[in-house]
N, C-alpha and C positions, 0 to 999 in steps of 0.2 A: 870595515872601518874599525880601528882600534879603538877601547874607551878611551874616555880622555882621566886624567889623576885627579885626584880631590882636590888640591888646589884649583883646578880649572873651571870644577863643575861648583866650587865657592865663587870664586872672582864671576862665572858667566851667572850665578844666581844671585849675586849683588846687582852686577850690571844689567839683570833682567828685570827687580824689580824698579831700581832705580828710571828703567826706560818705561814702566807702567805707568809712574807718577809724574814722569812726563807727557808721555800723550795723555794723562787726564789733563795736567795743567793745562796744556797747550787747544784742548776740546776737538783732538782728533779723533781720540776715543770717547765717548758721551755716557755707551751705559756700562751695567755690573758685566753683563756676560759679554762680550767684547773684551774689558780690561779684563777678565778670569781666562778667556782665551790664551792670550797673549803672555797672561803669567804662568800658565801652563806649558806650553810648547817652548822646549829649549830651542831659539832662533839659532845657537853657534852649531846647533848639531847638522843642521842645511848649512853653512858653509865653513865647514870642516878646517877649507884652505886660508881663511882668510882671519885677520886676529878680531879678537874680542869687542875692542874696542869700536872698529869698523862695523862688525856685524850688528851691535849694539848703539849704535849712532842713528839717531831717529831720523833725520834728513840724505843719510848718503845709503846710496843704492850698494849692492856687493855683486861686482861682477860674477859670471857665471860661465859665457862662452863669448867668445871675439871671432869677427869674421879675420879674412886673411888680410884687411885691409888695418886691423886693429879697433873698430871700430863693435861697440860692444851690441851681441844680437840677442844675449839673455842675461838679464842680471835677479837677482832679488831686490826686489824692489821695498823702497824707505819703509821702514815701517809707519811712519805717520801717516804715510799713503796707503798704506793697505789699513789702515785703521779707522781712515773715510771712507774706504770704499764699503770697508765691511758693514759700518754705521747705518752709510747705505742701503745697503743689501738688507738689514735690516730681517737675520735670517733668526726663524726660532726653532726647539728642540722637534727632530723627526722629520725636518724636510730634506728635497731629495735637492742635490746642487750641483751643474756642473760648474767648472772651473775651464777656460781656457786661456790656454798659457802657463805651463807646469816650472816651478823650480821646487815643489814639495811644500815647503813652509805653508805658505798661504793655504793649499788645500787641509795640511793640520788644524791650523787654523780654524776652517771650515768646520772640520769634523768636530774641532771641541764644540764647537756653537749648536751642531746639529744632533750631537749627541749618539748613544747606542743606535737610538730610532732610528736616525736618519741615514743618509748615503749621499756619497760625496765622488765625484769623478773628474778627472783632473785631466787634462788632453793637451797634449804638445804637439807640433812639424818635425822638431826634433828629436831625434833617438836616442845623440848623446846628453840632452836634456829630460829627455823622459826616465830612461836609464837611470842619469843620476839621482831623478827625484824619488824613483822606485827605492833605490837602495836608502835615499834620507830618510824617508818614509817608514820604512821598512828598522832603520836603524835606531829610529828615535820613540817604536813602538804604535804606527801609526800602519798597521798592515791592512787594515778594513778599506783605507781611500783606493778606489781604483784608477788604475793609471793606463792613458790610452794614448796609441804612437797615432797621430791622424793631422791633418788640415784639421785646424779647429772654423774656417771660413763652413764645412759641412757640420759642423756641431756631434754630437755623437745621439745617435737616435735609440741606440740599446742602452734605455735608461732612461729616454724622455716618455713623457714631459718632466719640466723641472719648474717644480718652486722658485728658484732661483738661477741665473748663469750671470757667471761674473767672468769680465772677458782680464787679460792685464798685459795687454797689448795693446797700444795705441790702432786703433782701429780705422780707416779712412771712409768705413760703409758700416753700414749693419745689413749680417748674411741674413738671409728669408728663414735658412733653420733656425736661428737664433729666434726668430718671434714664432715659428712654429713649435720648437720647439719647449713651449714654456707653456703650462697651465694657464689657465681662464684667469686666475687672482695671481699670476708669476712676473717677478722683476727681473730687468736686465741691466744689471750695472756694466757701463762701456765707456774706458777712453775714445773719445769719439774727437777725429780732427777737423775742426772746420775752418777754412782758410787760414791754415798754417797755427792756427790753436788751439790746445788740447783742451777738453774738460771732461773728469769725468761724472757720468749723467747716469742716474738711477730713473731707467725708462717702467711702467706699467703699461700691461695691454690695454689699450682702448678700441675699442672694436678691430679691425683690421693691423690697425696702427700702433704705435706708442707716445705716450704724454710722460714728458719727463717733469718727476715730481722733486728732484734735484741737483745740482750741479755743483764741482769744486775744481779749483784747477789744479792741474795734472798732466806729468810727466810721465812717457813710456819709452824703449824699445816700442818700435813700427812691428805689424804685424806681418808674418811671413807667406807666403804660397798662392795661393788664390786672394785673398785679402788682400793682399800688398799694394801698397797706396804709387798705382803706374800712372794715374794723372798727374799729378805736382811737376813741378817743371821750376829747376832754380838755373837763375842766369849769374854768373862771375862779372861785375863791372871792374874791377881791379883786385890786386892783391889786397883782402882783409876787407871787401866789399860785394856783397852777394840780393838779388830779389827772389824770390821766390813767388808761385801762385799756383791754386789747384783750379783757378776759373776760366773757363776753355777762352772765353770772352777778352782778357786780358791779353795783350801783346805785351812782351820782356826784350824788346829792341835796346839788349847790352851797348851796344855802342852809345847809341845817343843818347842813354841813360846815363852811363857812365859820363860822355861830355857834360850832361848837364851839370853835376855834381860841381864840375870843374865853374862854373857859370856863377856870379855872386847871389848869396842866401837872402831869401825873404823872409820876414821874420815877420810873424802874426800873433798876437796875443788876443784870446779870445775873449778877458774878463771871467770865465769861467771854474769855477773851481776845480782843481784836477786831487780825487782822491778814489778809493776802492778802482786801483789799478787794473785787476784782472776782471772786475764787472765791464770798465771801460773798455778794454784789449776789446772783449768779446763785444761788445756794442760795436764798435768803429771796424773790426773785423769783417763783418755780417752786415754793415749799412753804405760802407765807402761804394762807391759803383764800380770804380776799377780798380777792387781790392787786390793789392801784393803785401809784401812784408819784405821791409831791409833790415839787412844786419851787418852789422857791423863787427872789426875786432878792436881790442883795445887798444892797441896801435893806431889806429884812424879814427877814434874817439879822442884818447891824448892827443894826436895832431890838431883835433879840433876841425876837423871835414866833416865829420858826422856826431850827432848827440848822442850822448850816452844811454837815450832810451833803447838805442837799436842793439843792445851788445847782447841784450837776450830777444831780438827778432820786433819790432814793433810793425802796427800797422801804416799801409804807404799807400796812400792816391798816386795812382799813374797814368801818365798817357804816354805816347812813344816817344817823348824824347821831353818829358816833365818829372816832377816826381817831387811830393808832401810826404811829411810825415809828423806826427806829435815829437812835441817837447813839453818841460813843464821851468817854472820858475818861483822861485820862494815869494808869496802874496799873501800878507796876514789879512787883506781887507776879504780875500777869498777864503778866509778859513786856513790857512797856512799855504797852500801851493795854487797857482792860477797856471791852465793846460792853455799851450799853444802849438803857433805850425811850425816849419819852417819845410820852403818850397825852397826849386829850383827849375831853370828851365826858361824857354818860352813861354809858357802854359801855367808859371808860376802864380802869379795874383788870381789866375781862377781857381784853381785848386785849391789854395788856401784859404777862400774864402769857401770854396764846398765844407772842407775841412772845418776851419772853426763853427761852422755853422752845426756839424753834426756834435762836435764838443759841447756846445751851448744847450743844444739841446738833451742831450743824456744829463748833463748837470743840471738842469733845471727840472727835469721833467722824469728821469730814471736815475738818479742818485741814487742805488741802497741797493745793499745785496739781494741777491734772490730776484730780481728784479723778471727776468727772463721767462717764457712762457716756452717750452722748446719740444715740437710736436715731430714723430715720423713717421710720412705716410707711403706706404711700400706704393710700388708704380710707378711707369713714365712722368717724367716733368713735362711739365707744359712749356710750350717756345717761349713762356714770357711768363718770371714770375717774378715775384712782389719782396723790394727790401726784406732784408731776412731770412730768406729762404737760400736753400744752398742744394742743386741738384744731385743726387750720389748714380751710382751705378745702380741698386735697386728700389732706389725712392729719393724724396726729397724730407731735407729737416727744414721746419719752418719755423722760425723764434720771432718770439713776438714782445714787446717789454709794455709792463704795466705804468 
């Protein structure tokens, strides 16, 4: 890599601190060594190709690699998001960390936090992404991080146990090396998806298990190889109208769903107030019984067929040829906005009544961040479990709200 001119390495040392003083303001970042991280490691030196500006924009991701379809399978990820997780993570000087999911930055990152003491291992599927993290790494003075070409669904065991792994890939399980792999006092920071929403969750060991001691929401790239999320199942009901669902349980009978749409709207207002958005996604997520998620594009929201909660995915009651989902509408008497249904279908007035009924009760009763109790316990599901819970491939997550 060529250096870059003085001019460059001014303008990216402006725009580095000016991006510190925003993730304090914004309290993505919370303590000293975090923001000292961050102000140390030149970010534009990990994406070389991309300009300044971009790289240094606290909310947008910087692509990395694209599949052949164009759709992107490795980016660096926001910095405000790496700046929760690491809060998170919650790593001090001298511990051992691995990292899965390599673009370089992040494991820098790592190392400023962990210090001489410490060791830092970074693991990718990819080679043209490992590759390139080596040589960022390498470039920006960061030669102690070690970099490993592997399935990070196996974890890397030459190194463990770990104080710490932090996955940053949207993950649809948690692998068994991940909690074996981690120390008796060791956290697991993981994007973790649970019907069709991300969050990611700062898990500790609890005996066998993990008790997650925090949660934020958050975007990834899906995880590659063995990890890779082969349950979900999304159905196309028209152009610009799609459901999705990871719950075996759930039937996605496109057709009739799609008709319903076509069906006149039932319109439910719960009286409830609709606020702290992504506490509720996750509430109605994890409690609806025939949880899907519709989406919609802006084209079928401007028409006015579908509300605009669905343009970034919202939760949906379904049955095979029904289909609810939230909306919200301006209600000063609720505190500014009051959360409602609207249904379609046969099946419409029952559902919407399931529906408002779970709104009423999160607002009344689980209003307030942090709300969520969110446990995982490796082993077979049982035939029949209890709201909240969500069966995976090696365990079940069970959430529970205070």
């Amino acid at each position: 890599m060529t250096a870059p001119d003085d001019s460059t390495v001014r303008s990216a040392s402006c725009l580095r601190a000016n991006m510190v003083r925003a993730l304090l303001d914004q309290d993505s970042v919370t303590s000293e060594s975090v923001a000292a991280a961050f102000a140390a490691v030149p970010r534009h030196r990990f994406a070389p190709e991309a300009s300044l500006d971009l790289v240094y924009d606290l909310h947008r991701t910087v692509p990395v690699k694209q599949d052949a379809h164009g759709l992107d399978i490795s980016v660096m990820s926001a910095a405000h998001l790496q700046g929760v997780m690491l809060e998170q993570a919650a790593i001090q000087p001298g511990m051992n960390v691995l990292e899965i999911g390599s673009g370089g930055y992040n494991a820098a990152l790592i190392q400023e936090l962990v210090g001489g003491a410490g060791a830092v291992t970074t693991v990718d599927i990819d080679r043209d992404v490992i590759d390139r993290a080596r040589r960022c790494l390498d470039d920006a003075g960061y030669s102690q991080v070690k970099t490993v070409l592997a399935d990070g669904e196996s974890g890397v065991a030459d190194g463990a146990p770990y104080d710490r792994i932090i996955v940053t890939a949207a993950a649809w399980d948690i692998a068994p090396s991940w909690i074996s792999g981690l120390t008796d006092n060791g956290r697991l920071v993981v994007p973790l998806t649970l019907r069709g929403t991300t969050r990611s969750i700062a898990f500790d060991r609890d005996g066998e298990g993990l008790l997650g001691c925090s949660y934020r929401l958050a975007r990834f790239v899906p995880m590659q190889g063995q990890g890779a999320a082969t349950e979900e199942r999304k159905e196309l009901l028209r152009d610009g109208v799609a459901v999705q669902s990871d719950d075996a349980r759930v039937r996605l009978a496109a057709q009739a769903l799609n008709h319903a749409l076509d069906t006149p709207r039932l319109l439910q207002w719960s009286g409830a107030a609709y606020d702290l958005p992504d506490e509720l996604e996750l509430y109605l997520a994890l409690n609806l019984p025939r949880a899907a998620r519709l989406h919609a594009s802006h084209d079928i929201v401007d028409n006015g067929l579908v509300e605009a909660s669905a343009l970034l995915g919202v939760p949906a009651l379904v049955t095979e040829d029904s289909i609810a989902y939230r909306t919200r509408r301006e209600n000063q008497s609720t505190g500014g906005f009051e959360s409602g249904v609207v249904a379609h279908g046969p099946h419409a007035k029952n559902l919407a009544e399931q529906y408002v009924e779970l709104l009423r009760t999160w607002a009344h009763h689980h209003r307030l961040r942090g709300a969520a109790e969110i446990r995982y316990l490796p082993g077979p599901a049982a035939s029949s479990l209890p709201p909240g819970s969500v069966a995976k491939r090696h365990g079940v997550v069970a959430v529970t709200w205070h």
